[in-house]
C-alpha positions, -999 to +999 in steps of 0.1 A: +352+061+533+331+090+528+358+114+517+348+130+487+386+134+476+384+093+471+373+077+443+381+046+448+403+020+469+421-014+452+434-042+477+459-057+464+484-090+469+470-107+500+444-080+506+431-088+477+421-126+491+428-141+456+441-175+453+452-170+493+445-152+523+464-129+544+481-143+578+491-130+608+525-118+591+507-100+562+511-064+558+486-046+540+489-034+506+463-006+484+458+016+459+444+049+468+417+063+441+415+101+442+405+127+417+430+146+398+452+170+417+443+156+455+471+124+456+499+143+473+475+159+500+470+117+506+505+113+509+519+140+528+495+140+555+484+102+568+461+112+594+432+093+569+448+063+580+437+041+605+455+045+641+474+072+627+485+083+663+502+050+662+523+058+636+561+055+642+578+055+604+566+065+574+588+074+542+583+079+504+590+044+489+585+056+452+568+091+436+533+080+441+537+051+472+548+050+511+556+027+531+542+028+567+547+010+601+527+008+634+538+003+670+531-030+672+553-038+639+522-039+616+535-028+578+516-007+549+525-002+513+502+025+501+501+045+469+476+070+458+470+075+421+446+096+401+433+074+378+453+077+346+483+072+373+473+036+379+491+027+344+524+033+364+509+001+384+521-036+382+493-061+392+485-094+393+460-098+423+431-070+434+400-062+448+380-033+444+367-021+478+354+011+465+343+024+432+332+058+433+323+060+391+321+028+384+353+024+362+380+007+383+368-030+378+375-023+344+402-003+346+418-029+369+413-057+345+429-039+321+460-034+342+461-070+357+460-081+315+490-060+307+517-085+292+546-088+317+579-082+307+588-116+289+622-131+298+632-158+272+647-191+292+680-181+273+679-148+293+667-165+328+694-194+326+722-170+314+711-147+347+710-173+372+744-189+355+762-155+355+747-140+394+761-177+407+795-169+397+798-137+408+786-151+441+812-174+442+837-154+432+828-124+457+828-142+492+865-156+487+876-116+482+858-108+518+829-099+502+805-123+514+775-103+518+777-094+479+781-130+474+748-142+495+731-113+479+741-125+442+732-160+455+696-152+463+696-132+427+709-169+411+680-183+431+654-158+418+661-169+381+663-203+386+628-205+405+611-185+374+627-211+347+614-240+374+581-227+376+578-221+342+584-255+327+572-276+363+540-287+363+519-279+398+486-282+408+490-248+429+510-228+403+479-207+406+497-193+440+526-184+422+533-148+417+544-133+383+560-101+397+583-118+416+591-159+413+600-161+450+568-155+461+555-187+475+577-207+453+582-235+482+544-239+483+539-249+446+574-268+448+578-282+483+607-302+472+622-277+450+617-250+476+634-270+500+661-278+483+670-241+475+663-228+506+692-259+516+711-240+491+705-205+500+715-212+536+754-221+527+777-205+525+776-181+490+804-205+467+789-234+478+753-218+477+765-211+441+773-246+434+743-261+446+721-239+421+743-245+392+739-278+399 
């Protein structure tokens, strides 16, 4: 771009083209660059965007990001930062499309380094132990969609103890910000075998993870 408000632009997830690339079901995810004090003028008016005629929802997802979607279905997760705003950031995966000063590469590494929060396997299997109860117990109450909800939740902690101890030759495709993320592709049999689970109903979903 050759807005002078932009100082940079950061693809990121499969934007990014790291370890995969984007499909036809991608959305697009970014980070917006600007200098201090023009973000919200980025984020209150979109007619930067491409095809911004086209637009038929946008909302504020979070402070500093939006989530936008085309016409024809297409989906955008956006934020702008300033660039001392991009330590509110969680990433794994990025590109740098534009670097106006020369300092997001860096800066970027320096993000993508940060430690992630560190969940002991005693915290992971007490999660996925306890979110399979309550699944069970909430679907014979009439709650059922609370109980498939808690059963994915069960899932979630069991597929981040898995792919922490199970070896893989594509755990590189694994994603660190959420263990979900492609699990079935480093894990076919796993991933199978949970999504088996996931699709019962929630006690018996439950059962299935415990076991």
């Amino acid at each position: 771009t050759d807005d002078p408000r932009v100082a940079g632009l950061i693809a990121v997830g499969s934007m990014a083209e790291r370890d995969y690339a984007p499909d036809q079901w991608s959305d697009h995810d970014f980070f917006v660059i600007t200098d201090p004090g023009g973000q919200e003028a980025f984020r209150t008016d979109l007619s930067w965007l491409p095809r911004a005629d086209e637009i038929v929802l946008s909302f504020r997802e979070t402070a500093h990001g939006l989530k936008v979607v085309y016409a024809d279905g297409h989906l955008l997760e956006f934020a702008v930062f300033d660039l001392d705003e991009t330590a509110l950031a969680g990433v794994n995966r990025y590109r740098v499309l534009i670097d106006r000063d020369g300092v997001l590469e860096a800066r970027m590494a320096e993000l993508a380094a940060r430690p992630k929060r560190e969940e002991t396997d005693e915290h992971l299997f007490g999660m996925a132990v306890t979110a399979a109860l309550v699944a069970a117990g909430r679907a014979p109450r009439g709650e059922v969609l609370s109980g498939t909800f808690f059963a994915v939740w069960a899932a979630k902690h069991v597929c981040a103890l898995l792919a922490r101890h199970l070896l893989s030759e594509r755990a590189g495709i694994l994603d660190d910000l959420d263990p979900l993320r492609r699990f079935e592709l480093a894990h076919p049999e796993l991933g199978a075998e949970l999504d088996a689970a996931l699709r019962l109903a929630p006690p018996e979903a439950a059962r299935r993870l415990l076991d």
